[in-house]
DOGUMI-776367 format. One record per residue (C-alpha): x, y, z. Coordinates in steps of 0.001 Angstrom, whole numbers, plus 500000, padded with zeros to 6 digits. Layout:
REM residues N
XYZ
...
This chain:
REM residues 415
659289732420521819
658283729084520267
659099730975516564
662421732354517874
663243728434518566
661538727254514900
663621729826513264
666655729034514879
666380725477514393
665896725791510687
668739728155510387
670893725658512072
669903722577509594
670220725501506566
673736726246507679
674362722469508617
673077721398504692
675723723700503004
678911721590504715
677562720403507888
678764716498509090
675008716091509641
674036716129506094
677177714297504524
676278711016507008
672298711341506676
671982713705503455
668692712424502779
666820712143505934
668325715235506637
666469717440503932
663185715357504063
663282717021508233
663914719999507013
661374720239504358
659127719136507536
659957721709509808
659416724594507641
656250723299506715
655308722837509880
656267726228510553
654181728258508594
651508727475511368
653281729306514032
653129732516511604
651631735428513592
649923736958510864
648552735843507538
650669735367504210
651465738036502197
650097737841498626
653150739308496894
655907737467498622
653750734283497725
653268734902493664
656926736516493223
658189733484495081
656232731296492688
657482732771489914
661256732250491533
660730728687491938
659085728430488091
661853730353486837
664826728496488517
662813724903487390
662826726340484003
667166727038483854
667915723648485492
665321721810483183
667037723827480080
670512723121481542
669512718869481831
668111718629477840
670343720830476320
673662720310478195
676226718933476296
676662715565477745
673227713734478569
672696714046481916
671038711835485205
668100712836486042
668077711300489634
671536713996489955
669109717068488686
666592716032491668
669126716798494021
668623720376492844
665312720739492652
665293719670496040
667577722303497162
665731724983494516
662313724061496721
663946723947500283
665744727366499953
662569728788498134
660305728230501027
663288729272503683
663635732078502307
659898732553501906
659223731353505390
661695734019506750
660248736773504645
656708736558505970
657646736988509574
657200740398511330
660536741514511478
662353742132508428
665848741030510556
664422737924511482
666625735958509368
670065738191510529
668962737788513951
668793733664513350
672047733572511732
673765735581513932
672245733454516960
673021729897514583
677305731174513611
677687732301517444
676750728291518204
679113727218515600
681641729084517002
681726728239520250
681478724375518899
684535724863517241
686482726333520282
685326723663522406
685712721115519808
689877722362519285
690379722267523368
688375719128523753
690797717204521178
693554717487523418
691842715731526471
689633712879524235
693078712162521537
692527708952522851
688939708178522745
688195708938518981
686380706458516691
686299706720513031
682814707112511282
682813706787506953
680291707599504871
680374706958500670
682332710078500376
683632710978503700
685341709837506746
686306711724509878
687538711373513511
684523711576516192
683965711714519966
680400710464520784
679373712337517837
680102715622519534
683091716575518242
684423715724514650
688329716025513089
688643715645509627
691089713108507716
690117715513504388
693526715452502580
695294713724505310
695591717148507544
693966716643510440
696771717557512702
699061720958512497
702908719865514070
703887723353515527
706668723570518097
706648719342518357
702909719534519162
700178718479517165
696708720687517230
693848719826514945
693173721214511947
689773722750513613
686584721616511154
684119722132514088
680637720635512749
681959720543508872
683677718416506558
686715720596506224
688615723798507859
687511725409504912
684038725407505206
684661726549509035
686725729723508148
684399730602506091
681639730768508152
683184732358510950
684387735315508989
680603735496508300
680085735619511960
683003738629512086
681656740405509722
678090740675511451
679757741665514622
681127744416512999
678698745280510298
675430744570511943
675486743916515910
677573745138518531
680925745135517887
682047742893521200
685635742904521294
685930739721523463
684016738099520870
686126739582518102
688633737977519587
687360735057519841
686471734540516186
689852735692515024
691717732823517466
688762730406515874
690386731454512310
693388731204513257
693248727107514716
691457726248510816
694635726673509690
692816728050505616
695690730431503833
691712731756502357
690220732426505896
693206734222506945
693050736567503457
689481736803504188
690304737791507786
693071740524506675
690735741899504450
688044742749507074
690038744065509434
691734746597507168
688002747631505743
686487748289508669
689581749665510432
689637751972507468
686021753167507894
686279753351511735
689909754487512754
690839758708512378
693677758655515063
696729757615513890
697832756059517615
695064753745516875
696311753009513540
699853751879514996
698398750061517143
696149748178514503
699178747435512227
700952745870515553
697232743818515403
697543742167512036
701580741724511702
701264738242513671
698029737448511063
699962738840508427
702938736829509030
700752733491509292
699006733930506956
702210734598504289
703972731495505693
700785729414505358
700910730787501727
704162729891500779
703846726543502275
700370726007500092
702420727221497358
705978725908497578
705409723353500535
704123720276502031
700772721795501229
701012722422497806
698758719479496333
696185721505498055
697153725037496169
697763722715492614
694355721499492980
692359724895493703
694808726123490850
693417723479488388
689744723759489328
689831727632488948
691254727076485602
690327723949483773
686244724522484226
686972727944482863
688350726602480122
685545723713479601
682840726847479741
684750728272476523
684120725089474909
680737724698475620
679719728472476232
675589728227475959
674718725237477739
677918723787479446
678339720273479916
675773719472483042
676114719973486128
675353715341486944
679013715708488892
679736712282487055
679350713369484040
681516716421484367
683913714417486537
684663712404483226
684668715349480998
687368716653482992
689251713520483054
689621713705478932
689446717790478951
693203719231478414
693736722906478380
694835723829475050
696655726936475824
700153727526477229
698867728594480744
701971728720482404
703513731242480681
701091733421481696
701193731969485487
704960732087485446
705228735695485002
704071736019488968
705449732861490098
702852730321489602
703450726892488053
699955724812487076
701633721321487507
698268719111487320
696901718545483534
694038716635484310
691760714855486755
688686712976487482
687348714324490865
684798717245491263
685748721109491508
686025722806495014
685197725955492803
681511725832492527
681496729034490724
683980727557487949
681956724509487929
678473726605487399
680390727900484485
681527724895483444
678082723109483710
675360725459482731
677266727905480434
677579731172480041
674435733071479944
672904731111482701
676120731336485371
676635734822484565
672514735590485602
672865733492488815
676550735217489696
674505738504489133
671368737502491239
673732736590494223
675353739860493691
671964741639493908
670721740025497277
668294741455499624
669290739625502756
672434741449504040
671915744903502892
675121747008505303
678864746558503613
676964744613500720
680573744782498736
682483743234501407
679486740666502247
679437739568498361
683333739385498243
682975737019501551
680351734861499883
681914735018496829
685325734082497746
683743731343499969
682150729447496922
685119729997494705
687079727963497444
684195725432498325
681522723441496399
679285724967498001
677162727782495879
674325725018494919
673893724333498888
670314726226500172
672508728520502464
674109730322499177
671339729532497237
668854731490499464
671094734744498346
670703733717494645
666840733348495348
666856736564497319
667582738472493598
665201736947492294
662647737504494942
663054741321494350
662713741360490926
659267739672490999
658377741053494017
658262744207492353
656380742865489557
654178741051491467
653371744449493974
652831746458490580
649807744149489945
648582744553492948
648489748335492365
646951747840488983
């Protein structure tokens, strides 16, 4: 019982340091309690350490040192080294999650703990969206160096990310549901995690379906909603033969469907579309900073690359290309950070590095049912948030790793 707790607690701050309110305010402290509590963990382990997951997990940590050392000498612009901590922060933190998790007795111990952790998020976020309309009145604003957001006694949180913390539908105003996180985004995300589980992995509850789906629906993201499509229609195709049940499934998704196109075109052609220009930019201009610097990218010290993208002008004619399906880039250049973190690992470690992480977090061993449609999830998540060098996506990159040098390491032992 008291390991069930530990491991549920430490999934919670995992999930909470990749977009969680908890670490943006006290992002320090935060880790450093962390870092405690899985060390303090280990002594609630039933059974003794396993010699293999401990040397292949050593050589993960050595090996991911090594790229991010490499990546700070060699990067094009010189980088800070108190920025490159950061990382090797988060490189050590997800390396002993992950190798805290794998030395438990139950190979689903750390699916179980998610599953258990998303569930709470969820039903923070529902309670969080009803609460707002009974508390409208009672919010107090809390700021942090990069962040500020609505609060109620620190229970619930509404953004004021991009000034759209309110939805006017039908003359009344519902928030833009963030639940524990900084943004919507980060929310959706997550909770088509927590969807896909259901249906991959556990038990398929259709009241909690539901639920999930309504969650989605009150973030308001034109990428949850694709994301939510997307899942529906793959596992509709691999469970539905009768073709009543596939009317009745297209009846499902026209309401999603529809939302989800006029939340589109607004993004697009709208009110929202500073928010499509500026996912449009970062998906572009970092690729296009990678082709300049293709071995060692320009660093990954975010003000560093903040400034190289300030003075960085894509020297291509882009929008003749985007104009042929009805796309206009209208931003040429800016100094804030990417919400692509996969465009900005291209951008700020190169080519041959980015490319071996991407294919490490393709080659995870955590979620092993519908890996395709898990990596497309995670994928698609990162590409939308700058999130990938957070420990919750990092543990995935780690968990490639880990199986390569497990293997090695379990050969050895046979020798």
């Amino acid at each position: 019982m008291k390991t069930r707790i530990l491991n549920n607690i430490i999934m919670f701050m995992i999930i909470s340091s990749t977009g969680g309110l908890l670490f943006v305010f006290n992002r320090n402290l935060s880790f450093l309690v962390l870092a405690c509590i899985i060390i303090f963990s280990f002594f609630f382990l039933k059974h003794r350490i396993k010699n293999t997951s401990f040397y292949s997990s050593l050589l993960v940590l050595f090996v991911l040192f090594s790229l991010f050392v490499f990546n700070f000498i060699f990067a094009a612009n010189p980088q800070s080294l108190t920025k490159y901590l950061f990382f090797g922060v988060t490189i050590f933190t997800s390396v002993l999650s992950l190798f805290y998790y794998n030395n438990q007795e139950s190979k689903t111990v750390f699916i179980n703990s998610l599953y258990f952790t998303l569930k709470l998020v969820l039903f923070q976020a529902v309670f969080s969206f009803i609460a707002y309309f009974f508390v409208t009145d009672s919010l107090f604003l809390i700021t942090s160096e990069y962040h500020e957001t609505l609060t109620f006694n620190y229970l619930f949180h509404y953004s004021l990310k991009g000034g759209a913390a309110v939805i006017n539908l039908f003359g009344i105003d519902f928030p833009r549901n963030a639940g524990m996180f900084w943004e919507a985004g980060i929310l959706q995300g997550y909770l088509n995690l927590l969807f896909f589980l259901e249906l991959s992995v556990f038990n398929k509850n259709r009241k909690l379906l539901a639920l999930i789906i309504l969650a989605i629906l009150t973030t308001y993201s034109t990428t949850g909603l694709l994301l939510l499509l997307l899942q529906i229609v793959y596992f509709s195709y691999k469970a539905i033969k009768s073709k009543i049940k596939i009317i009745l499934l297209i009846i499902l998704i026209t309401p999603i469907y529809f939302i989800f196109n006029a939340n589109l075109n607004e993004k697009i052609y709208g009110s929202g579309e500073s928010s499509f220009q500026k996912r449009l930019f970062d998906l572009t201009q970092p690729f296009f900073i990678a082709i300049a610097n293709p071995l060692t990218g320009v660093g990954l010290d975010p003000d560093r690359f903040q400034d190289t993208r300030e003075n960085f002008y894509i020297n291509s004619d882009l929008n003749s290309s985007l104009s042929k399906i009805g796309v206009e880039q209208k931003v040429e250049t800016t100094s804030k950070g990417s919400t692509n973190s996969i465009m900005y690992m291209l951008a700020g470690m190169g080519f041959p590095i980015a490319l071996l992480l991407i294919y490490m977090f393709i080659k995870q061993q955590i979620v092993i049912n519908d890996r395709l449609m898990w990596f497309i999830l995670t994928f698609a998540f990162v590409m939308s948030e700058p999130l990938l060098f957070r420990p919750f996506f990092f543990l995935f990159i780690i968990s490639g790793f880990n199986q390569v040098f497990y293997k090695i390491t379990s050969h050895k032992k046979l020798l």
